[in-house]
C-alpha positions as a Markdown table, in Angstrom:
| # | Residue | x | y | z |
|---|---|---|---|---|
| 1 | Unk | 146.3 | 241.7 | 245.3 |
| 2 | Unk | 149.4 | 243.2 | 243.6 |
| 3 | Unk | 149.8 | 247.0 | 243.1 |
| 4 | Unk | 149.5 | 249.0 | 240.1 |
| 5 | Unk | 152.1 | 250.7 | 238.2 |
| 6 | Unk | 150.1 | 253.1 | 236.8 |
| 7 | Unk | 148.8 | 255.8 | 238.7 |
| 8 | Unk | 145.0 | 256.4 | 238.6 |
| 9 | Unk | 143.8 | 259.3 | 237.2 |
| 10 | Unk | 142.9 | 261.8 | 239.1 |
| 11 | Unk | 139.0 | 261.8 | 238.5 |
| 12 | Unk | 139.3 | 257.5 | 239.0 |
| 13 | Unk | 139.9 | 259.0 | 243.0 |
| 14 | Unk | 137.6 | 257.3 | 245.6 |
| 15 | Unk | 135.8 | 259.8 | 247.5 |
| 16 | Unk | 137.8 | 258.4 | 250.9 |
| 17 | Unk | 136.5 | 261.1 | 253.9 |
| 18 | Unk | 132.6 | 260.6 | 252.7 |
| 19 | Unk | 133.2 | 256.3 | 252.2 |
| 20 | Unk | 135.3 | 256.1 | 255.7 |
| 21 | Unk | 132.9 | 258.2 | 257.5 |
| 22 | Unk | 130.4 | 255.4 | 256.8 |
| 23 | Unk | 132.4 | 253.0 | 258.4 |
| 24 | Unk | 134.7 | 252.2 | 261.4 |
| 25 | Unk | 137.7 | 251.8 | 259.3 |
| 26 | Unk | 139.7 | 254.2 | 260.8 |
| 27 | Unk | 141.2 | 257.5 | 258.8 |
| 28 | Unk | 142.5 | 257.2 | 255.3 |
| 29 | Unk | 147.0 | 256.8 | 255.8 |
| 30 | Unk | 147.6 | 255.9 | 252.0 |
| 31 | Unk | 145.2 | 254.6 | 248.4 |
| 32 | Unk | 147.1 | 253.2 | 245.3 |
| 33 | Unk | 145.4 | 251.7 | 242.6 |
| 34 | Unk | 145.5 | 247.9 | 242.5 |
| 35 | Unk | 146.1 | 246.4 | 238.7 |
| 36 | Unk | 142.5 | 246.8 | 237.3 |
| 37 | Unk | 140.5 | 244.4 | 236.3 |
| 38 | Unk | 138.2 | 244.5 | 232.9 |
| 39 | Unk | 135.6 | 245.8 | 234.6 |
| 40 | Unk | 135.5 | 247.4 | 238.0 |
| 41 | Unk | 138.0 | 249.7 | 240.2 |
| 42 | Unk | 139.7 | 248.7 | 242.9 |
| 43 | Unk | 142.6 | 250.0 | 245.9 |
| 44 | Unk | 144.8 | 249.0 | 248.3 |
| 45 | Unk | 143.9 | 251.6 | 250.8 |
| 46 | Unk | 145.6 | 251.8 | 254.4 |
| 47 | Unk | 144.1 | 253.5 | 257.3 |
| 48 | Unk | 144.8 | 254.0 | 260.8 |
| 49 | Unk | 143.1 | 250.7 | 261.8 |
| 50 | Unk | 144.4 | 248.1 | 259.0 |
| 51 | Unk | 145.0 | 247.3 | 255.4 |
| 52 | Unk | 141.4 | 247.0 | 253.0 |
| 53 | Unk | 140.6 | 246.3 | 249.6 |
| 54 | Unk | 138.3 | 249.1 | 248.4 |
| 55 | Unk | 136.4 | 248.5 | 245.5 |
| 56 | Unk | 134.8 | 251.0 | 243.4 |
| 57 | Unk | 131.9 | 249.0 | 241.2 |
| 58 | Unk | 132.1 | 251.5 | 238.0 |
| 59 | Unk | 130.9 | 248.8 | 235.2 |
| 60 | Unk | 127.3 | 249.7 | 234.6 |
| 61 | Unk | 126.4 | 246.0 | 234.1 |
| 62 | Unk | 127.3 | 245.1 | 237.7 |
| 63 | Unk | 127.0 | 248.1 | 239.8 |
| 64 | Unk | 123.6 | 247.5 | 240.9 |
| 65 | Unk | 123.5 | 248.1 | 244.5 |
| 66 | Unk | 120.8 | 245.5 | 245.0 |
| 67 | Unk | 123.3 | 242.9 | 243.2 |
| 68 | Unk | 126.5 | 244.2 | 244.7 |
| 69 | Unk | 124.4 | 242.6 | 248.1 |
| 70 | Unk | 123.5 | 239.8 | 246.8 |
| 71 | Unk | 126.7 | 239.1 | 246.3 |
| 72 | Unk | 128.0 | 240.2 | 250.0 |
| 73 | Unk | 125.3 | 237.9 | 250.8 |
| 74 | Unk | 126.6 | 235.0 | 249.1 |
| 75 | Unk | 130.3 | 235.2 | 249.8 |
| 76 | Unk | 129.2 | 236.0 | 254.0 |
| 77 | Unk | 127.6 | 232.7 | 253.3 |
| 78 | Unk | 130.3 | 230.6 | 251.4 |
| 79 | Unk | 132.9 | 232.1 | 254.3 |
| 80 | Unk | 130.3 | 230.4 | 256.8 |
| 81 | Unk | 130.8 | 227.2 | 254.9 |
| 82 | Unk | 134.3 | 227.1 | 255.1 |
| 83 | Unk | 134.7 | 228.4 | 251.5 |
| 84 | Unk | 138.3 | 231.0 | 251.0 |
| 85 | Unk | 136.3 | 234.1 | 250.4 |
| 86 | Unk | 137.0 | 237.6 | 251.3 |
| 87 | Unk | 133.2 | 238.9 | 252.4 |
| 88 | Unk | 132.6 | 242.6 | 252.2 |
| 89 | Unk | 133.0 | 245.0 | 255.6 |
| 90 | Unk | 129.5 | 246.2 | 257.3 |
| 91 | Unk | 129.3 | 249.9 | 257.3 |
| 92 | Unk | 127.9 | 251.2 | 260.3 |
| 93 | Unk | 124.1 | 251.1 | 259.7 |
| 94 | Unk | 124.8 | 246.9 | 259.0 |
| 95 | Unk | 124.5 | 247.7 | 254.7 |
| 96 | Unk | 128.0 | 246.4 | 252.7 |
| 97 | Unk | 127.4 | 248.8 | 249.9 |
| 98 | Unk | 128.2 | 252.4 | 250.1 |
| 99 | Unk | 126.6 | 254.2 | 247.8 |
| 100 | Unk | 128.2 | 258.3 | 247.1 |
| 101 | Unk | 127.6 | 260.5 | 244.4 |
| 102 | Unk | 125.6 | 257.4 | 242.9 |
| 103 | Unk | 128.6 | 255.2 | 242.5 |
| 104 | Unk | 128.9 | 252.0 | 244.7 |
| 105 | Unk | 131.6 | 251.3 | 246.5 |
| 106 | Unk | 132.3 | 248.4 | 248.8 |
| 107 | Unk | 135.4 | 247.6 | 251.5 |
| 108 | Unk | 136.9 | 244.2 | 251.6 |
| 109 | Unk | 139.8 | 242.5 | 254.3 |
| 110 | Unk | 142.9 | 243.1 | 252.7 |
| 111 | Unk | 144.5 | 239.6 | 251.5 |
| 112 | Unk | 147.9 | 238.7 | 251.4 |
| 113 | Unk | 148.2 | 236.5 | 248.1 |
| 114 | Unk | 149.5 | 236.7 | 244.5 |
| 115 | Unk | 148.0 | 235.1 | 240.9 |
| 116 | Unk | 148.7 | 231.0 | 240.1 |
| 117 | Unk | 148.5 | 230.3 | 236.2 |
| 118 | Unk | 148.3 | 226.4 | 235.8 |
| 119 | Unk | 151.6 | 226.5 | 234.6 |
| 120 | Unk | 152.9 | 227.2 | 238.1 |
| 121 | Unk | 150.4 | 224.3 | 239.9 |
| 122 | Unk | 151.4 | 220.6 | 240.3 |
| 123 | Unk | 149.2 | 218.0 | 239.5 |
| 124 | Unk | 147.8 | 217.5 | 243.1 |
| 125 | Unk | 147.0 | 221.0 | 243.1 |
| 126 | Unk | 145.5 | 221.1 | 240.0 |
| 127 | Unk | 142.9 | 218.5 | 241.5 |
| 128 | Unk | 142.8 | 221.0 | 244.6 |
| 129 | Unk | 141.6 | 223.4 | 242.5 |
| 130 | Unk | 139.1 | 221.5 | 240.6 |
| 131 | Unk | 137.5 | 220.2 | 243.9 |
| 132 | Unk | 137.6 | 224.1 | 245.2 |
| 133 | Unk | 135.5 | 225.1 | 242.1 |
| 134 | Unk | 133.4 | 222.0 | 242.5 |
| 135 | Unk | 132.5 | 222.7 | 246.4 |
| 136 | Unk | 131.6 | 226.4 | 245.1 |
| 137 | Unk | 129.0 | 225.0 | 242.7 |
| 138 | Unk | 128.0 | 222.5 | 245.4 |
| 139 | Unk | 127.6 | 225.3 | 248.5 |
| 140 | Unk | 126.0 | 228.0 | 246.3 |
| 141 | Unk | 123.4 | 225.5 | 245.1 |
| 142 | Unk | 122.6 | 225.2 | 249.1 |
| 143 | Unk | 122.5 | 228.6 | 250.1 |
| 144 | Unk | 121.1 | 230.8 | 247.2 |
| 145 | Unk | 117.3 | 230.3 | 248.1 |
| 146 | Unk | 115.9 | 233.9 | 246.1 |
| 147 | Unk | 114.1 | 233.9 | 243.1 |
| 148 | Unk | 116.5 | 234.1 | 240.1 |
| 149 | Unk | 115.9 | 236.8 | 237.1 |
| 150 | Unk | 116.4 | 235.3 | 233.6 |
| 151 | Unk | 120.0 | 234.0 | 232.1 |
| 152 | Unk | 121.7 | 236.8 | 229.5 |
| 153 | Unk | 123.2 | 234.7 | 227.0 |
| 154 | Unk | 127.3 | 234.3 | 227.1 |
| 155 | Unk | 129.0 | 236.3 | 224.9 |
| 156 | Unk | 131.3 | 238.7 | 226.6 |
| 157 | Unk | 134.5 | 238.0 | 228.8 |
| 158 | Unk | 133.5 | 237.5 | 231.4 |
| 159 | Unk | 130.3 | 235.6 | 231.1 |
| 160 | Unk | 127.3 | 237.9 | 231.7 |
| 161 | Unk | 125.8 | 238.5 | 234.9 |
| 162 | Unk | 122.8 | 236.1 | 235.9 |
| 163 | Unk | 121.1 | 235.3 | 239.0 |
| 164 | Unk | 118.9 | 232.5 | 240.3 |
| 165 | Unk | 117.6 | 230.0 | 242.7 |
| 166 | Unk | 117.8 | 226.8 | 242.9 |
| 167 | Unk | 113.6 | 225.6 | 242.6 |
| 168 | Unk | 114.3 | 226.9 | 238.7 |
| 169 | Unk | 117.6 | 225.4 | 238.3 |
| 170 | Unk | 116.8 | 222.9 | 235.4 |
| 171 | Unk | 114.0 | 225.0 | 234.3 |
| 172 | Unk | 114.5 | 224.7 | 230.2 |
| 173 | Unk | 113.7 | 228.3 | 229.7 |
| 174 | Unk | 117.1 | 229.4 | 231.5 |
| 175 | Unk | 118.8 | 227.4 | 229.5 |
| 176 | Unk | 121.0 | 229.9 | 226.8 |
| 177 | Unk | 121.0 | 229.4 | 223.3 |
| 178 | Unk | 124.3 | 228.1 | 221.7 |
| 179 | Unk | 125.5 | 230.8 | 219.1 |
| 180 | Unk | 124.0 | 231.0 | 215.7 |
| 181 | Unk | 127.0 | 230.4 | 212.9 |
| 182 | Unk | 125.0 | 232.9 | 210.6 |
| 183 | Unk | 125.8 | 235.6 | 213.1 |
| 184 | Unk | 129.4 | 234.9 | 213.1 |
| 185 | Unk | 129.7 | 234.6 | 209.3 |
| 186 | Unk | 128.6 | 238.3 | 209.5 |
| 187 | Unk | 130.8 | 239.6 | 212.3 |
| 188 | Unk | 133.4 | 237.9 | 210.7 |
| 189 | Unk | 133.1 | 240.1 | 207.4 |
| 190 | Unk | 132.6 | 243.1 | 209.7 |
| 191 | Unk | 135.7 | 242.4 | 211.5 |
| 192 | Unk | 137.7 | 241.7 | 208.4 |
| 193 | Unk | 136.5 | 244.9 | 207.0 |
| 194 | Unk | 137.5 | 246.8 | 209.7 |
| 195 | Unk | 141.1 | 245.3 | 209.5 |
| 196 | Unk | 141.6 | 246.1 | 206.1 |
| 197 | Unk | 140.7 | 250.0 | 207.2 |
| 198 | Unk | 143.0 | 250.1 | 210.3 |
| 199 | Unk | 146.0 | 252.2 | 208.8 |
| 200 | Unk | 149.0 | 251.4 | 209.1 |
| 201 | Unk | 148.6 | 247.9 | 209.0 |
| 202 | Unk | 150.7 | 245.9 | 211.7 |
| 203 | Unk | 151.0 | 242.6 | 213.1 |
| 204 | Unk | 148.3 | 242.5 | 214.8 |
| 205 | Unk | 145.9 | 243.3 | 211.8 |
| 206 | Unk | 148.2 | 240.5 | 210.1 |
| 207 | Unk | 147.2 | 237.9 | 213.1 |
| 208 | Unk | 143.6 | 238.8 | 213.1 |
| 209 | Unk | 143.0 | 239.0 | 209.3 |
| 210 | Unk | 145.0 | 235.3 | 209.2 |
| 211 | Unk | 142.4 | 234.1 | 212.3 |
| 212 | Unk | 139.6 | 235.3 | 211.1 |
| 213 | Unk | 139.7 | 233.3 | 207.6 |
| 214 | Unk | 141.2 | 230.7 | 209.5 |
| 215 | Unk | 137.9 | 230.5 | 211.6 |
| 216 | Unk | 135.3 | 231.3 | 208.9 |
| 217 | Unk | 136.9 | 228.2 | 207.1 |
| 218 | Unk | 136.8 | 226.2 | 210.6 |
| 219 | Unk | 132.9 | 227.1 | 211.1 |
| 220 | Unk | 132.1 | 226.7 | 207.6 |
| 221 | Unk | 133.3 | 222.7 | 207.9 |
| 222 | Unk | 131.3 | 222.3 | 211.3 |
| 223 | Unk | 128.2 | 224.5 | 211.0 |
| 224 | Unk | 126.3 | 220.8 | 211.4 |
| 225 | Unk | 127.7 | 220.6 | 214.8 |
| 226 | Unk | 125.9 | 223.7 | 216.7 |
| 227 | Unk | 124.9 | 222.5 | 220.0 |
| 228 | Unk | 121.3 | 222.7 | 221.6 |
| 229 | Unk | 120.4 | 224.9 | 224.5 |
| 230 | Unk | 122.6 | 224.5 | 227.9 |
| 231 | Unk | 122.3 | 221.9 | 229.9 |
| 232 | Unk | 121.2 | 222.3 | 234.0 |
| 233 | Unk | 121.6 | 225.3 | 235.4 |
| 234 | Unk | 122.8 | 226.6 | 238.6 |
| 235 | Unk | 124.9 | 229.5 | 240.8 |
| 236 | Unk | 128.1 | 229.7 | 239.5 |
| 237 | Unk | 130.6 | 232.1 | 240.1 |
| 238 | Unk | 130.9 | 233.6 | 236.7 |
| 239 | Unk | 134.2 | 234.5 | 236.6 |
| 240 | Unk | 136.3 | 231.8 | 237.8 |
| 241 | Unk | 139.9 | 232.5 | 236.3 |
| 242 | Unk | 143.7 | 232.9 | 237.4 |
| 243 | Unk | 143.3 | 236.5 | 238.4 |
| 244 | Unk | 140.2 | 236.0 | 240.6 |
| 245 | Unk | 141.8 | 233.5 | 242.8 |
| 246 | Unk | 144.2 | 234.7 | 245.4 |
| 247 | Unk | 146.7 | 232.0 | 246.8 |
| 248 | Unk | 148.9 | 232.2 | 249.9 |
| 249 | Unk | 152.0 | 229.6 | 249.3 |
| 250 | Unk | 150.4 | 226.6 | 247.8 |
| 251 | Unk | 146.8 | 227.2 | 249.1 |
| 252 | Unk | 143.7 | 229.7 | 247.4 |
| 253 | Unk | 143.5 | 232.3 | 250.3 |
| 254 | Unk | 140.2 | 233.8 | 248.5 |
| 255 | Unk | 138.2 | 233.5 | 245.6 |
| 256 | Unk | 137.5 | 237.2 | 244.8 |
| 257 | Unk | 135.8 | 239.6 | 242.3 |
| 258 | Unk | 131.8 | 237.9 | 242.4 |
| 259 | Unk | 130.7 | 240.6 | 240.1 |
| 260 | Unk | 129.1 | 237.9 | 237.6 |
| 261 | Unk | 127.5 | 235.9 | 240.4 |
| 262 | Unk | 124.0 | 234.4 | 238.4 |
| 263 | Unk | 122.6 | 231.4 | 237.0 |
| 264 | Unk | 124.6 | 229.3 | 234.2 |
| 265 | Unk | 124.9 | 226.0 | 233.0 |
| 266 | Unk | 128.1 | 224.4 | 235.7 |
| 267 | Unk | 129.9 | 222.2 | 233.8 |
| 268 | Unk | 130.5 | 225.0 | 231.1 |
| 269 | Unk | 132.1 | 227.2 | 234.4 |
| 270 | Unk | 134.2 | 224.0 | 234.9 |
| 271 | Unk | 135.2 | 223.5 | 231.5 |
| 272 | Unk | 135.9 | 227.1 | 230.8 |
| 273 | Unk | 138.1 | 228.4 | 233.9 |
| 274 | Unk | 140.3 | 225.0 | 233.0 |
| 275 | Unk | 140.6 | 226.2 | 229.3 |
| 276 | Unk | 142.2 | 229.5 | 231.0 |
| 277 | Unk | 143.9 | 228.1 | 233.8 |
| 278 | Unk | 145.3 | 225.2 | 231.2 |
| 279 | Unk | 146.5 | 226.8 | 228.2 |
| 280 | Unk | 149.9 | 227.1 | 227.0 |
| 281 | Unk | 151.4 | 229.9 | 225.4 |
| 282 | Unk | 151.5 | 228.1 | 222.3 |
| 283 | Unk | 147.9 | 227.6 | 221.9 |
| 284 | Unk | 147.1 | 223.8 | 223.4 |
| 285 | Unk | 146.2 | 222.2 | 226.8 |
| 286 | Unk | 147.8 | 220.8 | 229.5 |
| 287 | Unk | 145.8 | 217.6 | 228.9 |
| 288 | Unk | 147.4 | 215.9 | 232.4 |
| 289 | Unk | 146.4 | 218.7 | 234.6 |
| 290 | Unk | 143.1 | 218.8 | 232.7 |
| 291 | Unk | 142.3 | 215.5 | 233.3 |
| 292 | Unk | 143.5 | 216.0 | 237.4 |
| 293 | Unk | 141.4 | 219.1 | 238.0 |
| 294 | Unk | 138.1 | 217.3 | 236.1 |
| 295 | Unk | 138.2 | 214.2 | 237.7 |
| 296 | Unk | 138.7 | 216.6 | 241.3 |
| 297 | Unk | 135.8 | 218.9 | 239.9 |
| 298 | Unk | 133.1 | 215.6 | 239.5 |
| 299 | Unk | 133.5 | 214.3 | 242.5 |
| 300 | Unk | 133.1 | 217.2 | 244.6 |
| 301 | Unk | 130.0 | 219.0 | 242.1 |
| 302 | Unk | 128.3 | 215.5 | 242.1 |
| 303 | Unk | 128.6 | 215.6 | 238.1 |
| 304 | Unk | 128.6 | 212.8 | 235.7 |
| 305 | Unk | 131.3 | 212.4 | 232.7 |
| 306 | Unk | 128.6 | 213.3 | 230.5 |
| 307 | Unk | 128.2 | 216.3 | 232.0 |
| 308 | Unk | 131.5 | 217.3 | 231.2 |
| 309 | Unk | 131.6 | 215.9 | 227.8 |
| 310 | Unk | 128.5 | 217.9 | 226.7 |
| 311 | Unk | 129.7 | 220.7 | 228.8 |
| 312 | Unk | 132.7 | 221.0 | 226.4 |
| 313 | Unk | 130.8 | 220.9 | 223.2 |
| 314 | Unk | 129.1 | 224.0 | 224.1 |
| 315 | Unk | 132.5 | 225.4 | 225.4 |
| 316 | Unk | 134.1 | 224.4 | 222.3 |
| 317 | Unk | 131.2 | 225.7 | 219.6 |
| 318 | Unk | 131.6 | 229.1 | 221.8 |
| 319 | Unk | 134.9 | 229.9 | 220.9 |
| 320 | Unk | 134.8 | 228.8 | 217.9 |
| 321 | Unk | 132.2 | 231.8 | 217.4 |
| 322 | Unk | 133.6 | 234.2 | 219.9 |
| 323 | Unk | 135.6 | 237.0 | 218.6 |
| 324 | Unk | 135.4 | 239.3 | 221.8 |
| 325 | Unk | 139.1 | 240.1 | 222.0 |
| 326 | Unk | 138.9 | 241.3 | 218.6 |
| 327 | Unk | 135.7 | 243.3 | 218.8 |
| 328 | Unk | 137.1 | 244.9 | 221.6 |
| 329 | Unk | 140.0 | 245.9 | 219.8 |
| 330 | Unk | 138.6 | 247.1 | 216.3 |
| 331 | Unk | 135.2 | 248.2 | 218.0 |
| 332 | Unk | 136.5 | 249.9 | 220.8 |
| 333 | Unk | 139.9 | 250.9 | 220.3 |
| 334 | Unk | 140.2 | 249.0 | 223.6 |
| 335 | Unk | 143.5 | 246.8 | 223.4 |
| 336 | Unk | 143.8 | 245.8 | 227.1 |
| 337 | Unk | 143.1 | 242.4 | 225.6 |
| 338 | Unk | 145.7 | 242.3 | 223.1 |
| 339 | Unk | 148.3 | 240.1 | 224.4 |
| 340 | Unk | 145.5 | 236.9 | 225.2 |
| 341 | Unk | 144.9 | 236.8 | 221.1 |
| 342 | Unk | 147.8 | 234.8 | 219.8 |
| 343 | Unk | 147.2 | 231.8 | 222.0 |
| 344 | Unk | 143.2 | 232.5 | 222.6 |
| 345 | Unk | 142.9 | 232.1 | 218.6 |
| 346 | Unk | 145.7 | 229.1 | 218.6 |
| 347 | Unk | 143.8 | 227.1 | 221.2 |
| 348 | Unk | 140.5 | 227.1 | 219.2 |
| 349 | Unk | 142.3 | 225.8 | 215.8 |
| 350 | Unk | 143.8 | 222.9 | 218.1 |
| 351 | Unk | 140.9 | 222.3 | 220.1 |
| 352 | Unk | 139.1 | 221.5 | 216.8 |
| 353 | Unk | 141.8 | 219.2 | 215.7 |
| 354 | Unk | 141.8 | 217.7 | 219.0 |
| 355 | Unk | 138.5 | 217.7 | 219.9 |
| 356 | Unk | 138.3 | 214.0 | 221.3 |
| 357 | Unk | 140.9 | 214.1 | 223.3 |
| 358 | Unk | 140.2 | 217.0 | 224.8 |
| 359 | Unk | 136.7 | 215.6 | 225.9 |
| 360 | Unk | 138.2 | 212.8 | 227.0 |
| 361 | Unk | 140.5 | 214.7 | 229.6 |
| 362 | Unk | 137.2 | 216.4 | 230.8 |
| 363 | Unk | 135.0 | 213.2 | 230.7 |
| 364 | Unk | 137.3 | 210.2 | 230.9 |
């Protein structure tokens, strides 16, 4: 978990003597900020008995206490099963989620580890990987035995938070809803509108203005090709990307950061960490390490090519109507985002263009 180079402000401060007091950590030596992630807080903090990860759950969409333990829940679990997971620390009444000043908080093992883009894995370990996420869908689907509240639809990065069981797993009614072009047609004239008002104009306007015609002219030609709802449904993580996945040499020490534990289809968790892990600067897909980490991913989830190939229809059709980066941007001055754009926006262009073989790395 590197550090940050940018200090926390001062009101971000945990409030360290009230959380340590609830557990036997020892007394606060040194906090820094750890790089922060798109949604939650989180610190390297160093007390007289060790090195922890403290995490502050600030993002109003996962901060529920009552889903912040689920989640301790399911990792204690996974850890049981062999899974790399980093479960949370008991406080000293047996609860994993402090609670102060009503913000949640949580303390975590510290692990050793640093960030692996695909670019930096070899084929064999691009099949590790896809047998790691494959064995997460597999173990979650035997140990998450509570009833499961209904499936948001997906929409923002990361995926929104759902939760489940698996009785209800291939019930149709959690099945989302693929995205409705006539919704994108208008935030695509909303976004170009508020383009052509962001003065002074600079590249970046120039990139999204070009994208966003680019797109509207994409969706236009395959409106016919919307995708019913989602296929089965299970525990996924939600979130299963580059910087959620710790590794120590060639190995994943920990999968962390289960904020968007819940219900989704599995195959579209599949499809869509690879399109992360995968893509080139440029805008395409490694197709060989694709093809490694999906035939790694079947075997161990138990699922069929078909799956996969329906799996990245509905991936596909989602970001060819997915303008989050640029929302984010133009709706709320947030530009944390920013430097995914160029090849987020490439990768959907060649996707289209290469839509077959694409499915066939997944499914073949």
């Amino acid at each position: 978990m590197p550090r940050s180079s940018v200090p926390t402000p001062p009101h971000h401060a945990p409030p360290l003597g009230a959380l340590l007091r609830q557990y036997t950590a020892g007394s606060a030596l040194a906090c820094e900020p750890v790089d922060q992630g798109l949604l939650n807080r989180g610190y390297r903090l160093s007390t007289t008995r060790g090195e922890y990860f403290l995490k502050h759950h600030f993002d109003p969409e996962t901060a529920d206490p009552a889903a912040i333990a689920r989640q301790h829940r399911a990792t204690r679990r996974l850890a049981d099963l062999g899974v790399p997971v980093a479960p949370p620390l008991p406080c000293r009444d047996g609860r994993t989620v402090a609670v102060i000043g009503g913000h949640a908080y949580a303390l975590h093992p510290w692990i050793d580890g640093r960030h692996r883009h695909g670019g930096q894995l070899t084929p064999a370990q691009c099949g590790r990987l896809g047998a790691l996420l494959g064995v997460v869908h597999a173990s979650l689907e035997q140990i998450m035995r509570v009833p499961r509240p209904p499936v948001r639809a997906v929409g923002a990065p990361p995926a929104r938070a759902r939760g489940g069981g698996p009785a209800a797993s291939r019930a149709t009614a959690h099945r989302p809803e693929s995205a409705d072009p006539a919704d994108t047609f208008a935030l695509i004239d909303d976004l170009l509108v508020r383009v052509r008002r962001h003065r002074p104009p600079d590249s970046f306007d120039e990139l999204a203005r070009h994208r966003l015609l680019e797109r509207r002219a994409l969706l236009e030609r395959h409106t016919g090709r919307r995708p019913p709802r989602g296929a089965s449904v299970g525990w996924v993580h939600g979130d299963f990307h580059p910087f959620n996945l710790l590794y120590r040499d060639s190995e994943p020490a920990a999968i962390v950061d289960w904020d968007r534990l819940g219900v989704q289809p599995r195959a579209e968790e599949a499809v869509r960490a690879a399109v992360i892990f995968f893509v080139r600067p440029v805008g395409t897909l490694d197709l060989a390490k694709v093809r490694a980490y999906a035939r790694a991913y079947r075997r161990a989830a138990g699922a069929t090519p078909s799956e996969l190939a329906a799996a990245v229809h509905r991936v596909w059709w989602e970001r060819l109507n997915d303008f989050w980066m640029l929302r984010w941007h133009y709706e709320r001055g947030d530009t944390r985002a920013d430097p995914q754009f160029p090849a987020a926006s490439a990768l959907v262009v060649w996707w289209t263009r290469e839509y077959d073989v694409v499915c066939e790395a997944f499914a073949g």
